[in-house]
N, C-alpha and C positions, 0 to 999 in steps of 0.2 A: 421678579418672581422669587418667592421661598424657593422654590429648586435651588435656584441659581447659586443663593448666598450657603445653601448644606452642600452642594458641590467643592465651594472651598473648604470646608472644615472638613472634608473624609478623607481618607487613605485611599491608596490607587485606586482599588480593585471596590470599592463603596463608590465612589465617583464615577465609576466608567457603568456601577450598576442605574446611579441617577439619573446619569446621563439619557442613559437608553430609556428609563422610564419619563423623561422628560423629553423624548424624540417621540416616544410610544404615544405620548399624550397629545401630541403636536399635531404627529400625522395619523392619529388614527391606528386600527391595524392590519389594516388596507395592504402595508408590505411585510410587516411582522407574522401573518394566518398561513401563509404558504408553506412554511416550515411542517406544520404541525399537519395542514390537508393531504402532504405526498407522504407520506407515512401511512396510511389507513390500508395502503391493498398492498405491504410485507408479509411475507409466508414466512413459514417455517424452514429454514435449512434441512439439509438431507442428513442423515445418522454420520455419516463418514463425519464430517465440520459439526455438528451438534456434540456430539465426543471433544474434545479439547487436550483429550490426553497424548503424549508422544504417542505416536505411531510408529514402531518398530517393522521392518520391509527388507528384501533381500532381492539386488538384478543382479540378475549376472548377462551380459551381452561385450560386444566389442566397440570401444568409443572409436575406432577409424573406420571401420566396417558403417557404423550409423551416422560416420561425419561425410564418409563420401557417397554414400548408398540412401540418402534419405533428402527429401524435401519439401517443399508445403503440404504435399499434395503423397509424397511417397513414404510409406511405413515398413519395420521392419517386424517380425514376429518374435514376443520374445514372453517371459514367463515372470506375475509379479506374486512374490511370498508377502506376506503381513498376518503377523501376530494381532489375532481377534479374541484377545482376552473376554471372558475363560475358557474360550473352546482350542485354544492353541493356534498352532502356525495351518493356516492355508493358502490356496494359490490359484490365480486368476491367467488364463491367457487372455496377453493383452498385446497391441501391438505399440512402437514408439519409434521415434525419429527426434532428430536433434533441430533443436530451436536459436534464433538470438544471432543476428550476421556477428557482432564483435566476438560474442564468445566461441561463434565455431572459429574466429580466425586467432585468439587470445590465451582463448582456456585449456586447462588439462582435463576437468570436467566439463563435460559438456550439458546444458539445460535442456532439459526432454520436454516432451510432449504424448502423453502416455492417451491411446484411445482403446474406449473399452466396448466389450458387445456385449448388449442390451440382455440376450439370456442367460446370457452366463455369472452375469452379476446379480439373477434378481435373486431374490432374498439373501444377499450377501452384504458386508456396512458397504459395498460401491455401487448398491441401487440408488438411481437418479442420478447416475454421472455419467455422460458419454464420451468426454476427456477431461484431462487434466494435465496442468502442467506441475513439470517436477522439478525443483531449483535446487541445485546441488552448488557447491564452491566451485568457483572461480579455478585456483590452484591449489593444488599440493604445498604444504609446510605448515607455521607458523599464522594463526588467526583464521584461520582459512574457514573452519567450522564458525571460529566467531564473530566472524562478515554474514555469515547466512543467515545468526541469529540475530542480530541490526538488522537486518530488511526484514526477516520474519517479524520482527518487534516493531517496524514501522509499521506495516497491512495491520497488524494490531493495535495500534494508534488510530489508525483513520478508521478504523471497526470502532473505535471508541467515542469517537466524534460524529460520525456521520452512516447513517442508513444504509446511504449506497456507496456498498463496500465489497472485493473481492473478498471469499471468507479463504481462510486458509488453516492448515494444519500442520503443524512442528513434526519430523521423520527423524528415526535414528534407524542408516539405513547400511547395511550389508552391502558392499558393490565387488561383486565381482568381477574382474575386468580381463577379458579374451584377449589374449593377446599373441597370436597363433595358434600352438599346441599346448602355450603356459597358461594360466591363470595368475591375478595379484587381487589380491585384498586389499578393500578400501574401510575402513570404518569411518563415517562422516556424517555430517548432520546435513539434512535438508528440508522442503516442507511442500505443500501441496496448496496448486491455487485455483481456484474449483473455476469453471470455463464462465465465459460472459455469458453464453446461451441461460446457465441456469441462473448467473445474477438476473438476468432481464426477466425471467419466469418467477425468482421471486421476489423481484420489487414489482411485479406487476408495469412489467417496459418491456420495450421493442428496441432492440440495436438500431442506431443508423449507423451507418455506412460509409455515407458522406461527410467531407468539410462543412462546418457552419460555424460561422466567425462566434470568438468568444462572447460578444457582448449579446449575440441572441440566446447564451446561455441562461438558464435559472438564475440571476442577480444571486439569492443567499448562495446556493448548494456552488457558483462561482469561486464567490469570497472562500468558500469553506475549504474549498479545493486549493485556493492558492495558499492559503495561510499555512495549511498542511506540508506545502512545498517547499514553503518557509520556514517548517517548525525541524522537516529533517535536512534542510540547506540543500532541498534538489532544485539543480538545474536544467538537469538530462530530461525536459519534458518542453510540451507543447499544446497549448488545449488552441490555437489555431489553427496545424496543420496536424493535430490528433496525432501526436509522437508520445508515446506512455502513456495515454489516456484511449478511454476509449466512450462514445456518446450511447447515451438510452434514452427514449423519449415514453416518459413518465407523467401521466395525469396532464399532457398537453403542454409538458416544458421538458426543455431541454436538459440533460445532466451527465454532466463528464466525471467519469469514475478515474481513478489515477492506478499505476502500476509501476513496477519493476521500477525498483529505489537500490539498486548498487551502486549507482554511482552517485550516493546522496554524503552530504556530510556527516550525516550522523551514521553512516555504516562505514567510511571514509579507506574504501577498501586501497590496496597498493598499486590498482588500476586508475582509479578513479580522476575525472579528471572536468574541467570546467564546462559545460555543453556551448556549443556554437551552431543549438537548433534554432535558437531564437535570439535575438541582439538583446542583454540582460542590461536592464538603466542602469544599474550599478557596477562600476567594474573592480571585476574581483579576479583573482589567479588562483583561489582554493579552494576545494571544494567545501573545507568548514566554516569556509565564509560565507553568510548568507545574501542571499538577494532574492528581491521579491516580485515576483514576474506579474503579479494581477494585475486586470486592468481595471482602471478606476468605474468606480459605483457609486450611486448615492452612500454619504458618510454613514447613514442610519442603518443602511448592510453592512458597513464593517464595524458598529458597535454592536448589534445584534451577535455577529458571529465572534467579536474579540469574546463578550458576555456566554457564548456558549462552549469558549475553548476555556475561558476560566472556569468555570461550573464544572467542567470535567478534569482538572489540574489533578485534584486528587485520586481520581481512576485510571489518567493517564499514567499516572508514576505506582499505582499498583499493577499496572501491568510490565511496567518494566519491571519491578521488584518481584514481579512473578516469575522473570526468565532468570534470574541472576544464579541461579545453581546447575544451570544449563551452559556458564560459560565458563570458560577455560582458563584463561587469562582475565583476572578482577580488575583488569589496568580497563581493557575494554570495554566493561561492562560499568564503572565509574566514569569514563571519557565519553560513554552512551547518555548516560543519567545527569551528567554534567552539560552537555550540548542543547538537552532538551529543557535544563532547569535556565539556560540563557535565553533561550525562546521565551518563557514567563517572565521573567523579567523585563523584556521588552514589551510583553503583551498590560502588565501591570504599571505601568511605565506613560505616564500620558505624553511625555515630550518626543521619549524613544518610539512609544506608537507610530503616532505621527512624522515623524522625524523617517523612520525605516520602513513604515507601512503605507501609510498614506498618501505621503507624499512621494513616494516610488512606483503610485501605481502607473501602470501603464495608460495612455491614450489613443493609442495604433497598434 
């Protein structure tokens, strides 16, 4: 076939587009239409994530008080300020509890979970929100702000790649911190990850609840999932026994949405550490080592999706080039931009493709 012999005479990323138009030709696009059918009943996001701008916010509460006093199910009362340019600073009661078993037994900050009431936010930017979670640093010192902005820059990554996405928003927030009769000030950066109930509302899905083995997943929105895991060198997940992921059942297929990337390579925080959720084919002892946990698919799902993570190469790294004055340390913010430019080199790469991708996926 003509394909064949233009295949040898292009450059990576023309090859791997040939390819797929000569898989496209072969099978039809009987597997390639599904991409494009779950997309048609997305909504609109709420004002609060429709905004993009930092959101400026002030808690004041006590982290022992909501580390010993709070759990799934128990809330504390407390009061949230944010600057709603141009009208100035107001304030919502809301109530929160602390989130995450590592980080209540690791952290100095602890990760909340902020729930709000329905009157008191309408016509406020937190109409259509009933919780949210709030991701603050790890610890006190050095990177600590620039670990939050790596994960915040990941959820922005896979918002860049794929539809079904937790949406989120960058915080520069005031923390007050109780601590008896004292008070301490915290200035620190964090960001906001809007609940699965509203993802599921606006991709037009229903949560499940239950385990369902990966290979009854959606084949594309699968691959898209893993490569992503691959692109920030997370391991700390599980799309079999739903650990950092969570399921939506969308237009009659299944689709696992990914989360909570600090222990990923590319954020490669001073915690961080290899996951032992799932037995990785690859063995590795760091977390900026990648490995790739999918499990294997017809070959024509994973040129499909290498062909739609190139296509967005250049979005992808405007959005990192978007954060770069938000970080603190340029050592971070270049060892962020460099991690992810290793990713594309693999993906443009037909030997390394294969070689790191393919033939790593999983079969059990």
């Amino acid at each position: 076939m003509i394909i064949f012999s233009k295949i040898e005479n292009c450059d990576m990323k023309s090859r791997a587009i040939l390819l797929f138009l000569m898989l496209y030709s072969l099978l039809g696009n009987a597997v390639f239409s599904q991409k494009e059918d779950l997309k048609g009943s997305i909504k609109e996001t709420t004002a609060l994530f429709k905004n993009q701008d930092q959101l400026s916010v002030k808690l004041k509460f006590s982290a022992k008080n909501l580390k010993e006093n709070t759990n799934d199910s128990t809330y504390l009362p407390s009061v949230l300020y944010y600057l709603d340019e141009p009208r100035g600073w107001d304030s919502l009661d809301v109530e929160l509890r602390a989130r995450g078993n590592f980080r209540r037994n690791n952290c100095y900050y602890l990760p909340l979970r902020m729930k709000l009431n329905k009157p008191e936010i309408k016509g406020t930017l937190f109409e259509g929100n009933k919780k949210l979670k709030i991701v603050l640093p790890c610890l006190e010192g050095e990177n600590s702000n620039d670990y939050v902005l790596k994960e915040y820059l990941a959820y922005k990554l896979y918002e860049d790649i794929s539809p079904y996405h937790f949406k989120t928003r960058l915080l520069e927030i005031e923390f007050i911190e109780e601590k008896g009769k004292r008070t301490r000030e915290h200035q620190i950066k964090g960001f906001l990850i809007e609940d699965i109930d509203n993802v599921a509302e606006r991709v037009g899905g229903q949560q499940i609840k239950r385990v369902i083995h990966p290979l009854q997943h959606d084949p594309y929105y699968a691959v898209e999932n893993a490569f992503f895991e691959y692109l920030i060198g997370n391991t700390d997940y599980s799309t079999r026994v739903q650990h950092n992921q969570r399921l939506l059942f969308i237009d009659d297929k299944i689709i696992s949405v990914p989360y909570d990337f600090d222990m990923s390579g590319l954020v490669n925080t001073r915690y961080a550490t290899v996951s032992n959720i799932q037995n990785i084919p690859t063995k590795i002892d760091q977390v900026t080592q990648r490995a790739y946990k999918g499990y294997k698919r017809d070959e024509a799902v994973f040129q499909e999706v290498r062909l739609n993570y190139l296509e967005h190469k250049a979005q992808i790294f405007a959005s990192i080039e978007g954060l770069q004055l938000y970080f603190q340390d340029s050592d971070q913010f270049e060892t962020a931009k460099e991690f992810i430019a290793a990713f594309f080199e693999i993906l443009e790469d037909d030997k390394k493709f294969e070689k790191n991708i393919i033939n790593r996926a999983r079969v059990d």
